[in-house]
C-alpha positions in Angstrom: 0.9 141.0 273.6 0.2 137.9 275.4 -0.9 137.9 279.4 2.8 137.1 280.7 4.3 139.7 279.0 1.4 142.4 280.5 1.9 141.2 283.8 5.7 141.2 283.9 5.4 144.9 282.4 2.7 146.0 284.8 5.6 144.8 287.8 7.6 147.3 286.8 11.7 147.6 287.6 12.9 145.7 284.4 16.4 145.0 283.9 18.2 147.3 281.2 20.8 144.8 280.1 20.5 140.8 280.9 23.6 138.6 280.7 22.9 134.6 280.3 25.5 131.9 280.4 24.1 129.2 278.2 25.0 125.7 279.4 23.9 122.6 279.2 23.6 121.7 275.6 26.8 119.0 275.9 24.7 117.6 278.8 21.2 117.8 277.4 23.0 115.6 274.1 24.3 113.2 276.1 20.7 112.4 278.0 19.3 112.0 274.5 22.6 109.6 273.7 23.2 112.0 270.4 26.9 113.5 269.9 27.7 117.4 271.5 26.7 119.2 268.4 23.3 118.1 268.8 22.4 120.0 272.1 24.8 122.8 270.5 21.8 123.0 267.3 19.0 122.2 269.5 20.4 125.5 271.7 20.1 127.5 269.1 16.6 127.3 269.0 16.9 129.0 272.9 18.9 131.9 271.3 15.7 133.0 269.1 13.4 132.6 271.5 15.1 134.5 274.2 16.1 137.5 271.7 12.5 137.8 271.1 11.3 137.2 274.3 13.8 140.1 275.5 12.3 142.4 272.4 8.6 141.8 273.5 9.6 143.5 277.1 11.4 146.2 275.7 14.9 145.5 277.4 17.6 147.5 275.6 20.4 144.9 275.9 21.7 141.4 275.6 24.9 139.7 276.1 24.9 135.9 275.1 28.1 133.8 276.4 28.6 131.7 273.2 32.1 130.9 273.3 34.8 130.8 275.9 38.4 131.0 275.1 38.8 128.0 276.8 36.4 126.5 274.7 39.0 126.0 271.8 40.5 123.2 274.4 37.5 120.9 273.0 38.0 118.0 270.3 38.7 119.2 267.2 35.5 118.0 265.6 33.3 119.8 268.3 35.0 123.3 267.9 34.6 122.8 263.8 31.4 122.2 264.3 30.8 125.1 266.2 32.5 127.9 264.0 30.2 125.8 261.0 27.1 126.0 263.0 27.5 129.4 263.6 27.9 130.4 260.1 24.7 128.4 259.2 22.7 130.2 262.3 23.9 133.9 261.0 22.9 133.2 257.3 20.0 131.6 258.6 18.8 134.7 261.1 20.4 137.7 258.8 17.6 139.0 257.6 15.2 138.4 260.2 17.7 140.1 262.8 17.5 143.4 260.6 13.7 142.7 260.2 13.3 143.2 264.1 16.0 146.0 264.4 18.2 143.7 266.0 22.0 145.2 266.4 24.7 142.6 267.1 28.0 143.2 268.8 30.9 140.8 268.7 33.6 140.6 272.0 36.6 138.5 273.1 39.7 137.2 270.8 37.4 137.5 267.2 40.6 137.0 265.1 40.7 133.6 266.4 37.5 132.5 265.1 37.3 130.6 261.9 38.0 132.6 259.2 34.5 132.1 257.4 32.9 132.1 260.3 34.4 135.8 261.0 34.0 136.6 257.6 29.6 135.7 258.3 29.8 137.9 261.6 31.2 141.1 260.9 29.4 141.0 257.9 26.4 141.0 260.4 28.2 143.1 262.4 27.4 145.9 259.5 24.5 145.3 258.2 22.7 145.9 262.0 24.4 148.6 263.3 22.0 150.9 262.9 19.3 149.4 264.7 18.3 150.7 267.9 15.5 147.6 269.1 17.6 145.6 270.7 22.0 144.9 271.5 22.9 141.4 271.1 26.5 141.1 272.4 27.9 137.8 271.4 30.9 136.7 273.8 32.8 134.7 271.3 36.5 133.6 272.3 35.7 135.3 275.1 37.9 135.4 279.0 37.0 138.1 281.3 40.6 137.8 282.6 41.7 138.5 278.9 39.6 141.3 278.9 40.5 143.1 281.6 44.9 142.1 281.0 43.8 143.7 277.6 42.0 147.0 279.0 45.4 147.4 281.2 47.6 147.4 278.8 45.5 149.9 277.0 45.8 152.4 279.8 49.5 151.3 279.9 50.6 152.4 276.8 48.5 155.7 277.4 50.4 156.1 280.3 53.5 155.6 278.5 52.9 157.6 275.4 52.6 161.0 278.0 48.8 160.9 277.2 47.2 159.7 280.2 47.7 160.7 284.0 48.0 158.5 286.0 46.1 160.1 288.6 43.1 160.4 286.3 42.6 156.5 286.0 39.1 155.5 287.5 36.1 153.1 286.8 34.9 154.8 284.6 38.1 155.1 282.4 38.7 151.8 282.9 35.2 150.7 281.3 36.2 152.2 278.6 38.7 150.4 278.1 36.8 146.9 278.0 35.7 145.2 275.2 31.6 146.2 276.6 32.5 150.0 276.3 29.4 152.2 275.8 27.2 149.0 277.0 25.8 149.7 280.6 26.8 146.9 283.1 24.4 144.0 283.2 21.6 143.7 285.7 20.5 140.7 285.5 23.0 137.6 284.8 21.7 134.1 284.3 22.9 130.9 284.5 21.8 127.8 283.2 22.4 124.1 283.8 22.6 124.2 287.8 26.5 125.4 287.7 27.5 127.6 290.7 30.2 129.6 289.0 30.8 132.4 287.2 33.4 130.7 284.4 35.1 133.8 283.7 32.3 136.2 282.4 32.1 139.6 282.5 34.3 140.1 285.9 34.8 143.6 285.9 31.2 144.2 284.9 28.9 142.1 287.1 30.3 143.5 290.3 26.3 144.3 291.9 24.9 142.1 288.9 22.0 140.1 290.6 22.4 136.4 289.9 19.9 133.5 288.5 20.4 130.2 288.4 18.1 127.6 286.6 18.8 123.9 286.4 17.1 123.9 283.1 19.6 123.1 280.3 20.0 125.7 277.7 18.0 123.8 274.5 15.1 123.4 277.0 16.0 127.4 278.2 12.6 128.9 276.4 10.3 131.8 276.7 8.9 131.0 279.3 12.0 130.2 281.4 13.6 133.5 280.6 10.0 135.6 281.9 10.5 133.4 285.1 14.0 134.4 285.5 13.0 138.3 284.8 10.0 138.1 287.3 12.8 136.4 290.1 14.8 140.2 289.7 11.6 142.0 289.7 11.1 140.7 293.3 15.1 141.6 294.2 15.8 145.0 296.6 19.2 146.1 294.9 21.5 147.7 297.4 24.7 147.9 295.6 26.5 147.6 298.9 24.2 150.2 300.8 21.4 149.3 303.2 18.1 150.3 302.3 16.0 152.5 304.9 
């Protein structure tokens, strides 16, 4: 266990779940004057490093923005490079994913991923499930807007059907009904690449999420970077609309 880790565990009052937006890697591409899919690789690099960083501190969940729905607006060529690069990254980390009791979780619009590329994750998908280590939730095709139209019409049809009252719809019910059911509601959200905005991620669920920015651009987003951004929260007074006496 290295000194950074021992310190930051010594502070005490980790987050539970962490939530990352990872931008930049178009941007970091175009400073090295190599195409998109460059940064895109080069990020994925990031991806270990932060999984394992998360592991070493013993933080119970992860949810990694990988794909937007709004991503499938990009060229052609970008978005088939994307759905190819994650095939090659899952093949790639399979085994040592299971290795380090790794589980990983799929949300958004899955069936409109590459049909390979679906076929690579829920094979993952099953072949984790029963490790208890760490949740990796990947955000693939993802909208929170979609999410939560989707969780509606859910309770709708419940509603309809004479199975649900009405007057028993809450939070809590509606969590259920989100694609992060069963995940608690992340603590910690970061954001890299400078951006002030939320790019709609996780809207029902970061309502008293404590925000972190970093103008570091995701491939250069390493270990280190991530135990900065955990030592920022450490340091945060979460009032979750209260005031604290």
């Amino acid at each position: 266990m290295d000194d950074r880790v021992q310190s930051i565990l010594a502070h005490g009052n980790l987050p539970r779940h962490v939530a990352i937006i990872m931008d930049g890697n178009g941007r970091w591409a175009e400073r090295r004057r190599q195409p998109r899919i460059y940064g895109h690789r080069a990020g994925m690099k990031s991806v270990r490093e932060v999984m394992e960083a998360a592991g070493d501190l013993g933080i119970p969940a992860l949810t990694l923005y990988a794909f937007s729905r709004e991503n499938w607006k990009r060229p052609r060529a970008e978005v088939d490079a994307l759905m190819g690069l994650m095939r090659r990254y899952i093949r790639s980390e399979r085994e040592d994913l299971i290795r380090k009791g790794v589980q990983v979780r799929a949300i958004g619009e899955l069936d409109q991923l590459a049909p390979r590329a679906r076929e690579e994750l829920d094979r993952l998908v099953a072949e984790t499930a029963a490790n208890q280590r760490l949740v990796v939730t990947l955000a693939l095709s993802y909208s929170g807007r979609a999410e939560i139209v989707e969780a509606v019409r859910r309770i709708a049809r419940r509603v309809q059907e004479g199975s649900l009252d009405p007057k028993s719809i809450d939070e809590d019910l509606f969590s259920s009904c989100l694609y992060t059911a069963g995940l608690i509601d992340p603590d910690l959200l970061i954001r890299t690449s400078g951006e002030l905005r939320i790019s709609n991620f996780l809207l029902w669920q970061i309502a008293y999420t404590e925000l972190y920015v970093t103008d570091v651009l995701w491939p250069d987003f390493d270990r280190d970077a991530f135990f900065d951004a955990i030592a920022a929260y450490q340091d945060r007074d979460r009032r979750f609309g209260t005031v604290l006496v």
